[in-house]
Every structure is written in C-alpha cells, then in structure tokens.
C-alpha positions in Angstrom: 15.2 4.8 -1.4 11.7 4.3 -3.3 10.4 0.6 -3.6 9.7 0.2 -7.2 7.3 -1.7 -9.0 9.3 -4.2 -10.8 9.1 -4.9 -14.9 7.8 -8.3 -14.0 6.3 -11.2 -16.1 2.4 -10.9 -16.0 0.7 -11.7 -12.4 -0.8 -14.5 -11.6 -4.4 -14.6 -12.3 -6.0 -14.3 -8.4 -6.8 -17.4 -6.4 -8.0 -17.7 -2.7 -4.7 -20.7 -2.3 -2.4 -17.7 -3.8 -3.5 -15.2 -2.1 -3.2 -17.0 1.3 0.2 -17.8 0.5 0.6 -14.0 -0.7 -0.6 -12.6 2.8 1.5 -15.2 4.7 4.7 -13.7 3.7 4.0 -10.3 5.6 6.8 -9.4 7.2 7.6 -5.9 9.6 9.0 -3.1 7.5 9.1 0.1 10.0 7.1 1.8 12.6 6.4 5.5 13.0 4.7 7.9 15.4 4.4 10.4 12.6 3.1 11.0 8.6 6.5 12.3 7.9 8.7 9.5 9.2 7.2 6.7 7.0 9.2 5.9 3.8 7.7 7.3 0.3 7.0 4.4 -1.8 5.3 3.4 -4.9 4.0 0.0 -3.6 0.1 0.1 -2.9 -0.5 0.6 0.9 -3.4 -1.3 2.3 -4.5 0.0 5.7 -6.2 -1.4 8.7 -8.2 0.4 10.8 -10.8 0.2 13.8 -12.0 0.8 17.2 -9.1 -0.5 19.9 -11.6 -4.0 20.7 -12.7 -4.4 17.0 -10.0 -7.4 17.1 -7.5 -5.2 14.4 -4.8 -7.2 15.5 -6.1 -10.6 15.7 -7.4 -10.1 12.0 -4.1 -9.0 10.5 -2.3 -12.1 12.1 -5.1 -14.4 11.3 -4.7 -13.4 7.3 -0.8 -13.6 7.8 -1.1 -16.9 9.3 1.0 -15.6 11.8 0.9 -15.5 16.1 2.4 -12.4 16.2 3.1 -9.8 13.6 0.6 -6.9 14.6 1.2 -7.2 18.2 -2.2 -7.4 20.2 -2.0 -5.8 23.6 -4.5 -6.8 26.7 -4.6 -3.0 26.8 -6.4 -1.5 24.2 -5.1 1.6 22.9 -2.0 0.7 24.0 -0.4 0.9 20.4 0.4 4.4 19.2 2.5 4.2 15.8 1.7 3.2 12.7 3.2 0.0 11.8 4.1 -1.0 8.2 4.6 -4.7 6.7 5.7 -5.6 3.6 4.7 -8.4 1.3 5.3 -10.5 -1.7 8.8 -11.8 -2.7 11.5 -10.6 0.0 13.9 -8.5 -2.2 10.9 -7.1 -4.5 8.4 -6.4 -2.2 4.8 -5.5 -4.4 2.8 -4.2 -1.1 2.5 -3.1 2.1 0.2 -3.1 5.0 -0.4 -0.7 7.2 -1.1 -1.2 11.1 -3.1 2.0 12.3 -3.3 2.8 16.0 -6.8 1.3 17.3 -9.3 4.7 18.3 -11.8 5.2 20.7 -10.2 3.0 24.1 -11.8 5.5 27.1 -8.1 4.7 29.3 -6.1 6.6 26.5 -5.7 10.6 27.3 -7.4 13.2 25.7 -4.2 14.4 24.3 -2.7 11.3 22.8 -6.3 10.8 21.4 -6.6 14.0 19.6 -2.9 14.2 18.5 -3.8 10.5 16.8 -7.5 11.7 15.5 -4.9 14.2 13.3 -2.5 11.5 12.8 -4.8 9.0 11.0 -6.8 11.6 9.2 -4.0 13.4 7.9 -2.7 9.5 6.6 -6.3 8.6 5.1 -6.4 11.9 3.3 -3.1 12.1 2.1 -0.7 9.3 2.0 -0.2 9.4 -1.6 0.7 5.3 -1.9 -2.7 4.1 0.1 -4.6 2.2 -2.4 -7.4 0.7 0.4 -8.9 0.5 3.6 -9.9 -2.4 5.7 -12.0 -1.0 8.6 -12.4 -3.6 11.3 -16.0 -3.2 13.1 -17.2 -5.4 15.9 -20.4 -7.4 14.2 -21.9 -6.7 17.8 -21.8 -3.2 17.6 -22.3 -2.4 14.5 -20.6 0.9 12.8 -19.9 2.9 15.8 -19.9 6.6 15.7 -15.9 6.9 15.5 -16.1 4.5 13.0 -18.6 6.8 10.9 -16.1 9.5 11.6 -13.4 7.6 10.3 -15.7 6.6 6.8 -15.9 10.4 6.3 -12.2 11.0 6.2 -11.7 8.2 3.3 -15.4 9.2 1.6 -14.0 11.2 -1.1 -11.0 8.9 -2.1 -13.4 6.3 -1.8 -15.9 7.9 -4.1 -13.6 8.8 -6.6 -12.0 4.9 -7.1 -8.8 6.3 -5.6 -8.5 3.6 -2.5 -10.6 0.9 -2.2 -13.0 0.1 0.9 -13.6 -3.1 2.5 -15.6 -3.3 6.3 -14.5 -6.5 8.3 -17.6 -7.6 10.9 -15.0 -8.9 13.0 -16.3 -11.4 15.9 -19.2 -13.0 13.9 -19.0 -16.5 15.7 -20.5 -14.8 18.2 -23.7 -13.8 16.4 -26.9 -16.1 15.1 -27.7 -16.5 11.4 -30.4 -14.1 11.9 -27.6 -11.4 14.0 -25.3 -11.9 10.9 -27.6 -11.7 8.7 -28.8 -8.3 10.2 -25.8 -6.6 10.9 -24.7 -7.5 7.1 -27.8 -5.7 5.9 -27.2 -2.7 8.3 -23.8 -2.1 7.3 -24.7 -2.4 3.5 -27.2 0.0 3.6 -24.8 2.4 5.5 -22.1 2.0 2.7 -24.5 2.8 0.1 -24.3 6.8 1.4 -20.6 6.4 0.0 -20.7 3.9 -3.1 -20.9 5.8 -6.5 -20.4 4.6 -9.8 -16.4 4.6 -9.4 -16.2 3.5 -6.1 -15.3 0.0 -4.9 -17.2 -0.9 -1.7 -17.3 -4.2 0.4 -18.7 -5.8 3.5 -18.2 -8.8 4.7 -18.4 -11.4 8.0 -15.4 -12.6 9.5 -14.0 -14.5 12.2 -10.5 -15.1 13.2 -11.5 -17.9 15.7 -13.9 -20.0 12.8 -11.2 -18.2 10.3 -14.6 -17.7 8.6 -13.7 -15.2 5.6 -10.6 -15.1 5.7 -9.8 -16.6 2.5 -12.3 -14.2 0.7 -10.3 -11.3 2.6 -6.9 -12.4 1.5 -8.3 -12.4 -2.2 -9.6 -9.6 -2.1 -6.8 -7.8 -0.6 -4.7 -9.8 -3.3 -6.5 -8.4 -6.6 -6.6 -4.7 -5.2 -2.7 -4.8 -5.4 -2.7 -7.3 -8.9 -5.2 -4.0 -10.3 -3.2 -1.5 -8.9 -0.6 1.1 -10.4 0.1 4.7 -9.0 0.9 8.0 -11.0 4.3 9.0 -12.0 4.4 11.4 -9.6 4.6 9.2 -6.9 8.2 8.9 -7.5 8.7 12.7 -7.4 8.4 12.7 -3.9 11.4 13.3 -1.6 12.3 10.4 0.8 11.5 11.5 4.1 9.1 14.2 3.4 5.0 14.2 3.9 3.1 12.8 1.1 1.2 16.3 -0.5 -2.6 15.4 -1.1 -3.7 14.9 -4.7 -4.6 18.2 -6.6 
C-alpha cells in the first residue's frame, strides 16, 4: 500500500523550533539491499549520502535528536542497505529519509563496491519519490573524487529542479575560521558547474559535536517537503516494482 499525501489543513509556515521537532520524530520504516524491494510511495524522499568517514550517520542522528537511528559502525562500509525512516505525525507520515550505504571505505570488496556503485546510481537516477539530496563531505577533504562522481549521477535532476541539493561540510569544529571559510568558498564554486536557473543548490558547515547548523539543516530539509508535491503518476506505480525513470 501507497502512503498518501493527506487532504490536510494548510502547513505550518517553516520555523527552525518546528522543524527540529519535525526531524525528531524520525522513526525506522524498512531496510533493503535492493531498488526493487523499497515500498512505492508518494511521500518526498530525502536522501543522505557520502564517503563511509564523512560522519553520515552521526549527522542523521544529530538532526533526529536521536543516539541511534542510523546505526554508525566503527567499521566503515560496514552498512550495505538502504535504510528508510519516516517522519511527521505517526499514522500520516509526510516524508521519508533515506540512509544510503557510505562509498569509498578501501576494506570493502571490489564486488560489494561495484554492485553498490549500481545500487545508488540506479536510486539517484530513478527513484521516482526522491525529492533531495544531502551529500555529507568531510570539511577536511573537501569534495573528494567519489563524491564528484556521485554529483554527476543527481546533475540533471538537480538541474532540472526535480530533487533538490544540499552539501553538508561535516566535521567543521575541526577547522579555523580561515579553513571554513575556505572550504565554503571551494565547494561553492564547485556547485556552480551544476546550479541553473531551476536548480536549487546549497552548502553549508556543520558540526554534529558544536551541533553547529543543524537547525538551518533541519529547516531546510523541512520546507523542501512543505514545497513539495509529486505527479499523478506516482501513484500508478505497482507496489513492489522498480520506480521507471522520468520520460
């Protein structure tokens, strides 16, 4: 069965308090090791991404205000399915997070690599319900090349205003004004490549230990689903079967 958007009242104009409280009532839906076993749905699908040490985990428990909902493993790389969480009021649900495997961890075979490179860009090119990306990068680092790889599977949604884009410089306690301020400018400049006219493109510094940005984060994350609303056709689609990409 499809979660529906509800005929509600009108929502509630966007605040950082709200949106706090909005992320803390993430809660686990489902997991899957494959496109085809995650449920069709018409609730907007938010989806965070990032190299295995980017501190994925950490961030998506920080916004929940919540220990342990994406489980963070001392092994890196360690987490292979795609893990889904739902938010908003518990019987009417009006998004859903999505947990992807972290990329890039050297320990992980070649094979479970490559089958999870298709994976991931088979879900950022297709799944029909993903209305935005949260790519976590380590503010030390800097994009990495995996992460550019990852950009280009999510550039033409992204051009096109069909999913929104948001990069997390996770880690930034550990950097100097001048570091931040650098890596900031770095990272803009990058994003630029991908921002047109439609497009809606973000960076921003955070830190799960200062719980620097995290408010701005949860807002944000808040008014992409407040502004969202997917096609009709959504609901065509037969429970259990892959998501077809867009014509």
């Amino acid at each position: 069965m499809t979660n529906e958007i509800p005929d509600a009242a009108p929502a509630e104009p966007a605040t950082e308090k709200l949106a706090l409280a909005w992320t803390h009532t993430a809660r686990f839906l489902t997991t899957a090791s494959q496109l085809i076993h995650l449920p069709p749905t018409e609730l907007p699908e938010i989806a965070f991404v990032g190299r295995s040490n980017a501190g994925k985990s950490t961030a998506i428990n920080t916004l929940a205000q919540q220990k342990r909902l994406a489980f963070a493993s001392k092994t890196p790389g360690r987490t292979q399915h795609i893990n889904l969480f739902a938010l908003g009021p518990k019987d009417v649900p009006d998004a859903l997070f999505a947990d992807l495997p972290g990329y890039g961890y050297a320990a992980v075979a070649k094979a479970a690599k490559l089958r999870w490179q298709k994976v991931m860009a088979d879900y950022l090119e297709v799944r029909r319900s993903l209305s935005g990306v949260v790519l976590m990068v380590d503010s030390r680092l800097g994009l990495t090349d995996l992460d550019r790889q990852l950009l280009e599977f999510v550039a033409a949604r992204v051009a096109t205003g069909e999913i929104k884009l948001l990069v997390l410089l996770t880690k930034s306690d550990k950097l100097n004004r001048k570091e931040a301020d650098a890596a900031l400018r770095a990272t803009t400049e990058f994003l630029a490549g991908m921002t047109t006219e439609h497009s809606d493109v973000a960076v921003t510094l955070f830190s799960a230990l200062k719980k620097s940005g995290v408010g701005d984060v949860a807002l944000a994350l808040r008014e992409w689903v407040l502004a969202h609303r997917l096609p009709e056709a959504v609901s065509a689609e037969p429970a259990g079967a892959p998501v077809p990409p867009a014509d």
